[in-house]
Backbone of each chain as ProteinMPNN parsed JSONL, in Angstrom:
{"seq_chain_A": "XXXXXXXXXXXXXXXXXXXXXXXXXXXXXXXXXXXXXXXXXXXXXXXXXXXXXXXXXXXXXXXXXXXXXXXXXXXXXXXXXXXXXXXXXXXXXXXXXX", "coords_chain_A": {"N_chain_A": [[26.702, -5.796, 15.156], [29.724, -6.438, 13.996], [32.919, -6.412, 15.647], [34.976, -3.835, 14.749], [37.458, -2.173, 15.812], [40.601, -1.46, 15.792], [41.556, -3.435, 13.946], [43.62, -4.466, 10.708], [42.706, -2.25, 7.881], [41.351, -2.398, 4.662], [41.19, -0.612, 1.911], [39.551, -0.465, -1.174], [38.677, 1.283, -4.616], [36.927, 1.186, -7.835], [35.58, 1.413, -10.625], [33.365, 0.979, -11.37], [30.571, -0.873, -10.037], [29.929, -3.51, -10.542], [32.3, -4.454, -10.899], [33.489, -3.834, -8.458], [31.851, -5.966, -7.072], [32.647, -8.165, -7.864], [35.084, -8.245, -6.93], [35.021, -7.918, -4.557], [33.601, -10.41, -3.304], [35.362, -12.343, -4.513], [37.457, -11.597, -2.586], [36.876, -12.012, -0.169], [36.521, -14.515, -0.385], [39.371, -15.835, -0.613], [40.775, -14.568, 1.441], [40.854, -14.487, 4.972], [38.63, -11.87, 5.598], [36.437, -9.876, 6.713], [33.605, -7.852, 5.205], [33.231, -4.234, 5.635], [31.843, -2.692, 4.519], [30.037, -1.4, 1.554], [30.511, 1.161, -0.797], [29.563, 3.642, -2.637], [30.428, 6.559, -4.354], [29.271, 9.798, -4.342], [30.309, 11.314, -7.081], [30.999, 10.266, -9.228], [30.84, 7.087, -11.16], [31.955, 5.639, -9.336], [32.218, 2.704, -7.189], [32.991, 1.958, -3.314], [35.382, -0.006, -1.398], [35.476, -1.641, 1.542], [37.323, -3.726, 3.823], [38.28, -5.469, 6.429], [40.175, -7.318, 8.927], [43.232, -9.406, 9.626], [46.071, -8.108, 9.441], [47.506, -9.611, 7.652], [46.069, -11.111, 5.942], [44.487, -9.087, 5.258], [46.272, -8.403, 3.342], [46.333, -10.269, 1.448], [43.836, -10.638, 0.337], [43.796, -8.143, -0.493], [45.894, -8.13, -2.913], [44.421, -10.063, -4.551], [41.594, -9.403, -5.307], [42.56, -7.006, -6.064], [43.32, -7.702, -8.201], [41.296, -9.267, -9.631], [39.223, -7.339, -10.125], [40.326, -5.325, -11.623], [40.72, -6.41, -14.134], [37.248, -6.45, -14.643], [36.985, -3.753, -14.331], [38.494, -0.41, -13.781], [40.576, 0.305, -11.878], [40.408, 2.544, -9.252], [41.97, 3.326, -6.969], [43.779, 1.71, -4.413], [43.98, 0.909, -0.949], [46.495, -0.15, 1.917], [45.527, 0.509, 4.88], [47.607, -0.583, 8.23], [47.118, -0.491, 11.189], [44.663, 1.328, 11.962], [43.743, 4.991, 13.177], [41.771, 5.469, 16.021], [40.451, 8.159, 14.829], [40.554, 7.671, 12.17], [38.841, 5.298, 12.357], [36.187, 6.391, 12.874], [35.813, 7.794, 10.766], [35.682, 6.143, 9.11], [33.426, 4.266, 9.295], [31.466, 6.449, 9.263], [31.32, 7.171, 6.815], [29.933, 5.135, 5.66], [27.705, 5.093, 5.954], [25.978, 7.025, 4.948]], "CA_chain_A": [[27.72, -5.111, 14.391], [31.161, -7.184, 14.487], [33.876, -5.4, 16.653], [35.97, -3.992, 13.646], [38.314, -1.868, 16.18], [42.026, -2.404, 15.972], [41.539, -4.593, 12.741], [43.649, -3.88, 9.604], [41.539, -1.639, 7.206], [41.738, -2.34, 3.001], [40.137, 0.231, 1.046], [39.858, 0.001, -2.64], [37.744, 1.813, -5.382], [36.981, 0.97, -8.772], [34.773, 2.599, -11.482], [31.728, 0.381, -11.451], [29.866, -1.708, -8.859], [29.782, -4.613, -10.851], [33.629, -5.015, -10.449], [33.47, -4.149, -6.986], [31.084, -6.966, -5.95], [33.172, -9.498, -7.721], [36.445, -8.525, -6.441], [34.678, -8.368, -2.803], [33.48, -11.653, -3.27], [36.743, -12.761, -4.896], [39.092, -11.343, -1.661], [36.189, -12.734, 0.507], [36.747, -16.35, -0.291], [40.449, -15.927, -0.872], [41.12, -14.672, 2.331], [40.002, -14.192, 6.216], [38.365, -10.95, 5.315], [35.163, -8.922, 6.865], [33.742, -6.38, 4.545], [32.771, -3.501, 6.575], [31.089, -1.713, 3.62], [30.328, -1.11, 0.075], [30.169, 2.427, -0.932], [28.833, 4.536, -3.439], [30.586, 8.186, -3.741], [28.496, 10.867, -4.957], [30.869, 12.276, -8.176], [30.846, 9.225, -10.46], [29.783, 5.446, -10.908], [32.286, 4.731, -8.562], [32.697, 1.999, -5.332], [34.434, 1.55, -2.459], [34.642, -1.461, -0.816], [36.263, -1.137, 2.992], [37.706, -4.81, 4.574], [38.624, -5.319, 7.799], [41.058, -8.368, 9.305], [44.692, -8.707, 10.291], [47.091, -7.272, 8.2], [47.976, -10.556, 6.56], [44.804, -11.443, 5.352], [43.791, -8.363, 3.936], [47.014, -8.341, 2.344], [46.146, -11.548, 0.237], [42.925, -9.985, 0.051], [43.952, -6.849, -1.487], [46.154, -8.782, -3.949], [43.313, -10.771, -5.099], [40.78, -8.123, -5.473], [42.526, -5.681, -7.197], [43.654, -8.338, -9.715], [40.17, -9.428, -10.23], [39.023, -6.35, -10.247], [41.084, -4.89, -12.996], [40.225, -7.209, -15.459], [36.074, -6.152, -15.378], [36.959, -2.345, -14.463], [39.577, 0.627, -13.911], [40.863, 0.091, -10.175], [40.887, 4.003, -9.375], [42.573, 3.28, -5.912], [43.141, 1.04, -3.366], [45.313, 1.232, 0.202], [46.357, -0.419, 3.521], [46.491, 1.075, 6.64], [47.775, -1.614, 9.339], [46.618, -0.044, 12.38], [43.866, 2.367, 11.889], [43.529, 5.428, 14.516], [40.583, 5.865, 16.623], [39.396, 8.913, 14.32], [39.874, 6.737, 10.925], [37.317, 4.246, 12.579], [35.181, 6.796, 12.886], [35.449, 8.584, 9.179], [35.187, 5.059, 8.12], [31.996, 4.299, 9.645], [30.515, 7.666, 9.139], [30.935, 7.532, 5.378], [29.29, 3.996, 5.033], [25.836, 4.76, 5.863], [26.035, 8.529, 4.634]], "C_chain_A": [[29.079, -5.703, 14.858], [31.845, -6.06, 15.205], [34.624, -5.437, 15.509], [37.485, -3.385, 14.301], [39.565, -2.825, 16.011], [42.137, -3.311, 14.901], [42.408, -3.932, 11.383], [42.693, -3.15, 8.318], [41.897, -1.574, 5.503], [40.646, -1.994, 2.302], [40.532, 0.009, -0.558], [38.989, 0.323, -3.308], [38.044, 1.613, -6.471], [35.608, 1.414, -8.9], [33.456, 2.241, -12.025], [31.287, -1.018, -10.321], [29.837, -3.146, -8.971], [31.586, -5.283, -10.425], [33.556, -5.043, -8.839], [33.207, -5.072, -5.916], [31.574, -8.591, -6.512], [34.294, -9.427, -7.224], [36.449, -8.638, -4.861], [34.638, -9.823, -2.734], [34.965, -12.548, -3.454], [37.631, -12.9, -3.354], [38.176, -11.99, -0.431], [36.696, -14.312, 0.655], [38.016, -16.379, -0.35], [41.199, -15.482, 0.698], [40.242, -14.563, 4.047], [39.219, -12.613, 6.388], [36.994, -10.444, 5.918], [34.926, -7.511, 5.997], [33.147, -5.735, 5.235], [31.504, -2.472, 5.715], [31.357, -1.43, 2.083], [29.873, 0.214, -0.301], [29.94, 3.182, -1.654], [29.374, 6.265, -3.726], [29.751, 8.655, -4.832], [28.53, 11.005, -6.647], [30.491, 11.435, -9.312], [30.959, 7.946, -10.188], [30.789, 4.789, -10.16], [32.306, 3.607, -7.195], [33.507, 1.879, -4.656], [33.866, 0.747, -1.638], [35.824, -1.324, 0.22], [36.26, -3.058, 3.663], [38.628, -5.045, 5.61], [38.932, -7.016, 8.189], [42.267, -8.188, 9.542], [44.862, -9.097, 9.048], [47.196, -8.17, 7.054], [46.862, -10.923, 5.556], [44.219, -10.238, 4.504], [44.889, -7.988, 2.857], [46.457, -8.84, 0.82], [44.848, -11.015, -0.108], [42.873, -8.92, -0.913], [44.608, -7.234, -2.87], [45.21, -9.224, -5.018], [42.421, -10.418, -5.33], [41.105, -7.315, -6.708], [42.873, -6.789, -8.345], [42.267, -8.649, -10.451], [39.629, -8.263, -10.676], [39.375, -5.144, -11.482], [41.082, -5.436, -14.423], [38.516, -6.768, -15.859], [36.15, -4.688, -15.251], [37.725, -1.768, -14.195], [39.584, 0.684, -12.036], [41.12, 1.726, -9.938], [41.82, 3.679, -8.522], [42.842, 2.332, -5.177], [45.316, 1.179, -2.292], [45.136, 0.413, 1.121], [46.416, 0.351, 4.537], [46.461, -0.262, 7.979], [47.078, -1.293, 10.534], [46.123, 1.41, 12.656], [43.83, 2.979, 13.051], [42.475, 5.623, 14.961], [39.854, 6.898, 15.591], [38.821, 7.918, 12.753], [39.213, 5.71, 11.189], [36.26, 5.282, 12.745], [35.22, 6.987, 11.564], [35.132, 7.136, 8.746], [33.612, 4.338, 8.707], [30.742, 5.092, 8.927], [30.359, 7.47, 7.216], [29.749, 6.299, 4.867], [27.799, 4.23, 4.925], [25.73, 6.472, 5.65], [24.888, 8.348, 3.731]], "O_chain_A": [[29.503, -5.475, 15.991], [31.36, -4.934, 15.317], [35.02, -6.506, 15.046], [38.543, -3.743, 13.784], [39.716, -4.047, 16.031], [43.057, -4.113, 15.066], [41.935, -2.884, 10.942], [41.843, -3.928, 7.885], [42.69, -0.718, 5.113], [39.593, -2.589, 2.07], [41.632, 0.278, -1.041], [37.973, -0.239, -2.9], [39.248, 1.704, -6.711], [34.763, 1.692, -8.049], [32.702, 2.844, -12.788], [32.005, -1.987, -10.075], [29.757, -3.932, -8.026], [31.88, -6.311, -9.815], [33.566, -6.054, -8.136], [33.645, -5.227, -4.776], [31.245, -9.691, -6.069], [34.793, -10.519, -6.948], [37.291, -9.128, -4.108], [35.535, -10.449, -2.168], [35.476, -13.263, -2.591], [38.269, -13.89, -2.996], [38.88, -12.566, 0.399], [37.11, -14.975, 1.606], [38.195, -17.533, 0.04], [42.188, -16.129, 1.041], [39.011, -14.58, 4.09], [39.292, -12.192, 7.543], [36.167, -10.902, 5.129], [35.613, -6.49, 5.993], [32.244, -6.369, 5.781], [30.602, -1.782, 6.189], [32.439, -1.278, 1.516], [28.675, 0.405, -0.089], [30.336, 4.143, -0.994], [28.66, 7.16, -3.275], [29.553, 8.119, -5.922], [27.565, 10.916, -7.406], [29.768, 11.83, -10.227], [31.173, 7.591, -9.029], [30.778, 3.558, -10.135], [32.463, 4.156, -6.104], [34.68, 1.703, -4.988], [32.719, 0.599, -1.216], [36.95, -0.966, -0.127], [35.168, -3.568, 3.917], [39.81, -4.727, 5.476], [38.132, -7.888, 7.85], [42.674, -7.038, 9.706], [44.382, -9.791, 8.151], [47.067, -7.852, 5.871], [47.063, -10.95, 4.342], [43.652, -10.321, 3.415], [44.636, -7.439, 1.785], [46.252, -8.306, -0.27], [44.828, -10.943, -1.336], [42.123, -8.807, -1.883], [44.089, -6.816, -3.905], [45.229, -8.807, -6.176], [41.863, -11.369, -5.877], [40.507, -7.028, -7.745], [42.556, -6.473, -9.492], [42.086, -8.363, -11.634], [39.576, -8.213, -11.905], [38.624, -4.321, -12.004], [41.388, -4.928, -15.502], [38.235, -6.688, -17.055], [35.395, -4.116, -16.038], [38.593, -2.641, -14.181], [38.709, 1.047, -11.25], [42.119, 2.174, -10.501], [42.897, 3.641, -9.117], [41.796, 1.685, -5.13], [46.52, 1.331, -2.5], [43.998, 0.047, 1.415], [47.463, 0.811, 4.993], [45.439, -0.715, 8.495], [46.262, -2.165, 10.83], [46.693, 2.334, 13.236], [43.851, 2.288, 14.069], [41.819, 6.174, 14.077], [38.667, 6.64, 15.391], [37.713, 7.589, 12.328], [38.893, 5.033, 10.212], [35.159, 4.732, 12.732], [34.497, 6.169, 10.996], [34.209, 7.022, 7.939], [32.853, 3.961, 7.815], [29.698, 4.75, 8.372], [29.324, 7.66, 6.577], [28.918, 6.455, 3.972], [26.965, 3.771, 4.144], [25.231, 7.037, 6.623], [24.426, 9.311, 3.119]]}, "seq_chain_B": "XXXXXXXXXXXXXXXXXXXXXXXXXXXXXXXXXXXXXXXXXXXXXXXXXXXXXXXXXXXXXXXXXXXXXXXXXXXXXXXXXXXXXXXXXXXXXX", "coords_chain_B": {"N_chain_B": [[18.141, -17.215, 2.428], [19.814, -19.506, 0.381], [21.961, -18.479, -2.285], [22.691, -20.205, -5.643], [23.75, -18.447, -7.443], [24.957, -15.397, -8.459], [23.562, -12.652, -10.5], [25.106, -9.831, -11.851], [24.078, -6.51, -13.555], [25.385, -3.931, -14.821], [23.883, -0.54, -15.654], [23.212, 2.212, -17.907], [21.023, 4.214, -16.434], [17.569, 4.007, -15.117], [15.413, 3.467, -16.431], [16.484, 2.069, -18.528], [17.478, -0.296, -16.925], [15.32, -1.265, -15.884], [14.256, -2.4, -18.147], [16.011, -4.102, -18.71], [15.866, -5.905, -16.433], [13.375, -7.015, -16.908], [13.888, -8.082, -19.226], [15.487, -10.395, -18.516], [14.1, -11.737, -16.254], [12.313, -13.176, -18.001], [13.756, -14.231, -19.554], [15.436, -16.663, -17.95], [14.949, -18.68, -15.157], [15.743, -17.01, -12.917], [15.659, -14.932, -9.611], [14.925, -11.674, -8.691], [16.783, -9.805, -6.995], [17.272, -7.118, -5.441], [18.272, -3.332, -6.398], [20.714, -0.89, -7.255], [20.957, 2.336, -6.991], [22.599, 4.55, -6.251], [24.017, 6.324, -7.648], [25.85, 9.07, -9.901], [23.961, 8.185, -12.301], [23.656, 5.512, -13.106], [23.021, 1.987, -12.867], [23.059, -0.551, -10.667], [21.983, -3.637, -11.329], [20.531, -6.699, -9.202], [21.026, -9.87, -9.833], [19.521, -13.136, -8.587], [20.263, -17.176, -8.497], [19.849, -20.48, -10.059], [23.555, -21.376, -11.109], [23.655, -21.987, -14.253], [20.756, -20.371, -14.824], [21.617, -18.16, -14.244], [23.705, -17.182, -15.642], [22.816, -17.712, -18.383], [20.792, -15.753, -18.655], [22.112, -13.203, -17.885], [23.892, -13.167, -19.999], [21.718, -13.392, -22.178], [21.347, -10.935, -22.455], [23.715, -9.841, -22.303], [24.304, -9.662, -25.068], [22.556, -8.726, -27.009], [21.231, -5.714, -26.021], [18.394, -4.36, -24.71], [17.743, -2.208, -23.39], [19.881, 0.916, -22.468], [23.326, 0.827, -23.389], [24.8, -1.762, -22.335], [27.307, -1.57, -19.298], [28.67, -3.065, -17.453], [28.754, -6.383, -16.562], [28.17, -9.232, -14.857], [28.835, -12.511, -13.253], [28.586, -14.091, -10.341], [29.43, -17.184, -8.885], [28.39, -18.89, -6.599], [28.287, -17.365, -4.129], [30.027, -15.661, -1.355], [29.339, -15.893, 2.137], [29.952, -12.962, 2.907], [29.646, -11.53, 0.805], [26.415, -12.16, 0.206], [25.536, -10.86, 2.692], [26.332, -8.4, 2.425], [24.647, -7.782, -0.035], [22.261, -8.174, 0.977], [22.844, -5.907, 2.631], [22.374, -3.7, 0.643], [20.156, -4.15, -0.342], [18.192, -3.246, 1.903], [18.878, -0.729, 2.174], [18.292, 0.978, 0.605]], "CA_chain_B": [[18.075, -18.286, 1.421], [21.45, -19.708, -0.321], [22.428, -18.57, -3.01], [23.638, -20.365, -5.724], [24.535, -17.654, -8.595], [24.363, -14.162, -8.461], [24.184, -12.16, -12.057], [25.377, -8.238, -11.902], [24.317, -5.925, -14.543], [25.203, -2.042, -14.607], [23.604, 0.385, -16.972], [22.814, 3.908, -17.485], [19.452, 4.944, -16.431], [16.595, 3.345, -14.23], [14.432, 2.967, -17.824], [17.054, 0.548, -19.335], [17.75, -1.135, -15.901], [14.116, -2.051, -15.657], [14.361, -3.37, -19.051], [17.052, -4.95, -18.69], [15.582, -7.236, -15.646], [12.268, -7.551, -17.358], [14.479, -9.634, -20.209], [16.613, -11.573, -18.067], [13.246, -12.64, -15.724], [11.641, -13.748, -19.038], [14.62, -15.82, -20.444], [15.229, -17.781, -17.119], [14.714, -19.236, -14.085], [16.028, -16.099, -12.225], [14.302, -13.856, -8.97], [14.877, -10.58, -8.393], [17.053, -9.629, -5.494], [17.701, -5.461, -5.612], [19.035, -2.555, -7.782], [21.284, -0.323, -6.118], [20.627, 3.233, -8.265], [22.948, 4.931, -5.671], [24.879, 7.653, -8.147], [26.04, 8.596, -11.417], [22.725, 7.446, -13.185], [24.438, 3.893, -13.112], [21.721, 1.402, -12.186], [23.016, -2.19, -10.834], [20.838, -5.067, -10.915], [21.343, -8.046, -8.548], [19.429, -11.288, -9.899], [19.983, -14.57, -8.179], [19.194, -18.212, -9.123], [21.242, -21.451, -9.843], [24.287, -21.058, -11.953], [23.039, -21.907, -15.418], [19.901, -19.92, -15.129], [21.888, -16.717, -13.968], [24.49, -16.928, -16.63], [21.907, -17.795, -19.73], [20.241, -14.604, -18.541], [23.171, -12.594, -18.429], [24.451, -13.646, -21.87], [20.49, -12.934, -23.352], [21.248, -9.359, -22.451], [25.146, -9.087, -23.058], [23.777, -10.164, -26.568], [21.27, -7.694, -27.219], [20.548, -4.996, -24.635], [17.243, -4.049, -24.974], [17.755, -0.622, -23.2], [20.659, 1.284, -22.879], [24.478, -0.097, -23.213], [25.096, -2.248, -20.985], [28.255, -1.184, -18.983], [29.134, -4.222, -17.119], [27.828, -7.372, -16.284], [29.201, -10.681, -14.26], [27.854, -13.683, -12.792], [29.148, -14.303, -9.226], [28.847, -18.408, -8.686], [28.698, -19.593, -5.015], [28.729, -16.454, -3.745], [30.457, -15.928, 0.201], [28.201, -14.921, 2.94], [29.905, -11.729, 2.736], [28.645, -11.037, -0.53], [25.5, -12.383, 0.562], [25.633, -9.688, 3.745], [26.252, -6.657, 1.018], [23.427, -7.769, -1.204], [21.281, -8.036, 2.108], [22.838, -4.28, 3.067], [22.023, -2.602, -0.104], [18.49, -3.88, -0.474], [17.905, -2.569, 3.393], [19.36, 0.862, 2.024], [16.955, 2.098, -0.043]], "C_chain_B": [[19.543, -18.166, 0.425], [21.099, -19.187, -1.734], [23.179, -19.216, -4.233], [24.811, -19.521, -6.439], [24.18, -16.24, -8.313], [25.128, -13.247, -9.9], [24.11, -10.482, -11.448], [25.535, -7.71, -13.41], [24.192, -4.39, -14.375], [25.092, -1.739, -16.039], [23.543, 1.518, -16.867], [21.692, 4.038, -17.895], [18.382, 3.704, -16.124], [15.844, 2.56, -15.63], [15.081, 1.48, -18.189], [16.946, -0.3, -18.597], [16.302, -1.947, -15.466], [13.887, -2.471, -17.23], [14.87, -4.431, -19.272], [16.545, -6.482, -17.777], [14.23, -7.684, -15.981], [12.454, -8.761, -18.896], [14.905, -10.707, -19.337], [15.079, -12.582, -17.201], [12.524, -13.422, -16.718], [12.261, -14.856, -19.616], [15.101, -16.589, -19.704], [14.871, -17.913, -15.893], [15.199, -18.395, -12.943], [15.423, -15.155, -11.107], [15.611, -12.687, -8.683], [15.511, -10.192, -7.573], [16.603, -8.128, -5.077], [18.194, -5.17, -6.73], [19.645, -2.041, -6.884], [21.577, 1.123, -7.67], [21.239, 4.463, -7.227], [22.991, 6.605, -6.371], [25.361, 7.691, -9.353], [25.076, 8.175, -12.229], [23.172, 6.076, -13.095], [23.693, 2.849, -12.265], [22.625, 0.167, -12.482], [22.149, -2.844, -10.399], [21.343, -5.85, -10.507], [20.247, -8.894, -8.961], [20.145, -12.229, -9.234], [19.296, -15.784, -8.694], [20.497, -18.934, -9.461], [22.203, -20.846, -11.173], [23.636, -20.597, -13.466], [22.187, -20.834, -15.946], [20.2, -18.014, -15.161], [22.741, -16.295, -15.238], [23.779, -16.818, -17.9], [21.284, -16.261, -19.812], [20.971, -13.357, -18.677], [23.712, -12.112, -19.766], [23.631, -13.18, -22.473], [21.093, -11.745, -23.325], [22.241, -8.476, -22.755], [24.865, -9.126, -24.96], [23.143, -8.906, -26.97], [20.667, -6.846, -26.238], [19.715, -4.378, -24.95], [17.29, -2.664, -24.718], [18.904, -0.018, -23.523], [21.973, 0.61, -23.259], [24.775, -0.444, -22.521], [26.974, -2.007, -20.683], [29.284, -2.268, -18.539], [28.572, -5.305, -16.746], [28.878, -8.384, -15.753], [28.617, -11.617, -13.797], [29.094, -13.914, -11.641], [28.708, -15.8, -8.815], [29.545, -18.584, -7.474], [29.418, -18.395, -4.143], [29.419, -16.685, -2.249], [29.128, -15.115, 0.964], [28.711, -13.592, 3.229], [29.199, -10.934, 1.918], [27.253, -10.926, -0.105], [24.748, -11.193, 1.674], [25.624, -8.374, 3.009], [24.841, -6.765, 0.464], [22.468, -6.947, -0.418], [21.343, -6.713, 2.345], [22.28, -3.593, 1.974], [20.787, -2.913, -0.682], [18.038, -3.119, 0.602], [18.044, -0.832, 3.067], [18.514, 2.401, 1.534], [15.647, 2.184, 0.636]], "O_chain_B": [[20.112, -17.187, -0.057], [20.023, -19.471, -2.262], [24.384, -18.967, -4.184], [26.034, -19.598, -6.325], [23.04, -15.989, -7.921], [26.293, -13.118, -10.276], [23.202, -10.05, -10.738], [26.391, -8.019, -14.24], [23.229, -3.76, -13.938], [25.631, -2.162, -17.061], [23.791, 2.044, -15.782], [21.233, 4.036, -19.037], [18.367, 2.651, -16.762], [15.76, 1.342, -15.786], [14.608, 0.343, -18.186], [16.398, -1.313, -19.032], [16.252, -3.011, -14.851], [12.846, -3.129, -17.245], [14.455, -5.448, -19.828], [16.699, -7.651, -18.132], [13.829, -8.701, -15.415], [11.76, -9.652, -19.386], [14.601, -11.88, -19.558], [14.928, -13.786, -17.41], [12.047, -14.464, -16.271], [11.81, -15.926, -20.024], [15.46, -17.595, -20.316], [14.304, -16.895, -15.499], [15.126, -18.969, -11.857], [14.548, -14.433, -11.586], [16.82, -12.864, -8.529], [14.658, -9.99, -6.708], [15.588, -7.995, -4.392], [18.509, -5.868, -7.694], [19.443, -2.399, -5.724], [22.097, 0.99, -8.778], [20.519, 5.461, -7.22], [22.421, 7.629, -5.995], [25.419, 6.659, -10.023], [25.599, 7.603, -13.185], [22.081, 5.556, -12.856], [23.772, 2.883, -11.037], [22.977, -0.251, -13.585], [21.578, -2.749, -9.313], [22.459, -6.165, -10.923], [19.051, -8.828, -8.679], [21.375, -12.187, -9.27], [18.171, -15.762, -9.195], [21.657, -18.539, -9.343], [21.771, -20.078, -12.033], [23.26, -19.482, -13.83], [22.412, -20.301, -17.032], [19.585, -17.073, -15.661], [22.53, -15.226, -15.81], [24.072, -15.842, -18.59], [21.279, -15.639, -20.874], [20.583, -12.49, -19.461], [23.868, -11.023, -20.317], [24.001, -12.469, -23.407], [21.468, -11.416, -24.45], [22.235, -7.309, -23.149], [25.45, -8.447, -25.804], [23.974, -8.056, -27.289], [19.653, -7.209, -25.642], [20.099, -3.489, -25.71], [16.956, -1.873, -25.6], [19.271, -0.161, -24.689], [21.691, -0.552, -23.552], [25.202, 0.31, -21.647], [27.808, -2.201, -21.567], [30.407, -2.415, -19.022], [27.398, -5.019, -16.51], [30.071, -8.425, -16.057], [27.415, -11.487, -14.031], [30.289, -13.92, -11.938], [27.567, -15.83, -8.354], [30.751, -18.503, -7.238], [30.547, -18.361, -3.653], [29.414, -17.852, -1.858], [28.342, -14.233, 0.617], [27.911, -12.906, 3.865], [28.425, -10.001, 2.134], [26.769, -9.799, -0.004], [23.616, -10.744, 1.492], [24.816, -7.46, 3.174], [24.018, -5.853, 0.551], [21.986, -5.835, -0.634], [20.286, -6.082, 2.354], [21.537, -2.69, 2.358], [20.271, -2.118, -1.468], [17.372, -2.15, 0.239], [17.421, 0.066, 3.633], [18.282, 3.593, 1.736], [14.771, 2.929, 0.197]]}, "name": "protein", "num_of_chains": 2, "seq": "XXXXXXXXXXXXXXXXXXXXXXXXXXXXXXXXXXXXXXXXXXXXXXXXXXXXXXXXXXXXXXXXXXXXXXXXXXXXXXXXXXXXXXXXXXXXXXXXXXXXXXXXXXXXXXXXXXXXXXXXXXXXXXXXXXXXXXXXXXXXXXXXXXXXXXXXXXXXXXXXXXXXXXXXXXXXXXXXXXXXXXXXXXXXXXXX"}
């Protein structure tokens, strides 16, 4: 399991899986990016896709994502946090394999 | 094993979604990776196989979807070993 501590954390969700796994792929090759998880919530056909690297990288990452991303489906969300705290490494863990 | 193409198709409902990959294995050169039938009724299929054969297959089914409407569909060429690492996680899942 990579060491994700201390790593910038870029969450974004969109409204079908199929976008999700090209805009992963997309921010994958576009920047220095680890995805930590692709996620599934309960309510509706949405994903979330959680990437982990420094800040800069998931910047260009997040750029490049949500643009792809928005073209095959409805980007519900997506955020940075630079320097995640000890508990948001846990909630972000805990939800992945829920 | 590399990858070279990977085709994504979401539908609604397991029925269509196994229709759906019982066309696409018929019209090419495509195997099977996973589905991922998490939530939402919303069934994605992962096929892999070289470019050509993933996209032709794709296309049969954006054409004519045998089951339900197809929702979305894409062809991922030369995927990253991230991708590759997801696929791998959400066959392991189920």
């Amino acid at each position: 399991m990579e060491q994700y501590n201390g790593k910038a954390l870029g969450v974004f969700e969109v409204d079908n899986l199929v976008a999700a796994f090209v805009a992963l792929d997309a921010a994958s090759k576009a920047a220095d990016v680890s995805i930590q998880g692709v996620e599934r919530n309960r309510l509706k056909s949405g994903a979330c896709v959680k990437m982990r690297g420094d800040i800069s990288s998931v910047n260009a990452a997040m750029d490049v994502a949500v643009a792809t991303a928005s073209r095959l489906g409805k980007v519900t969300a997506s955020t940075i946090i630079a320097s995640p705290s000890e508990g948001t490494e846990v909630a972000t863990v805990m939800t992945i394999n829920k | 094993m590399k990858m070279q193409a990977v085709g994504l198709v979401e539908t609604l409902g397991s029925a269509s979604a196994i229709m759906i990959v019982d066309k696409m294995l018929k019209t090419s050169q495509v195997t099977y990776e996973c589905w991922n039938t998490k939530c939402g009724g919303h069934v994605t299929v992962f096929l892999s196989g070289d470019v050509s054969a993933v996209t032709s297959a794709v296309e049969a089914v954006k054409a004519n979807p045998p089951g339900g409407e197809i929702i979305a569909a894409a062809v991922i060429s030369a995927p990253s070993e991230e991708t590759i690492r997801m696929i791998e996680l959400s066959r392991k899942k189920k």
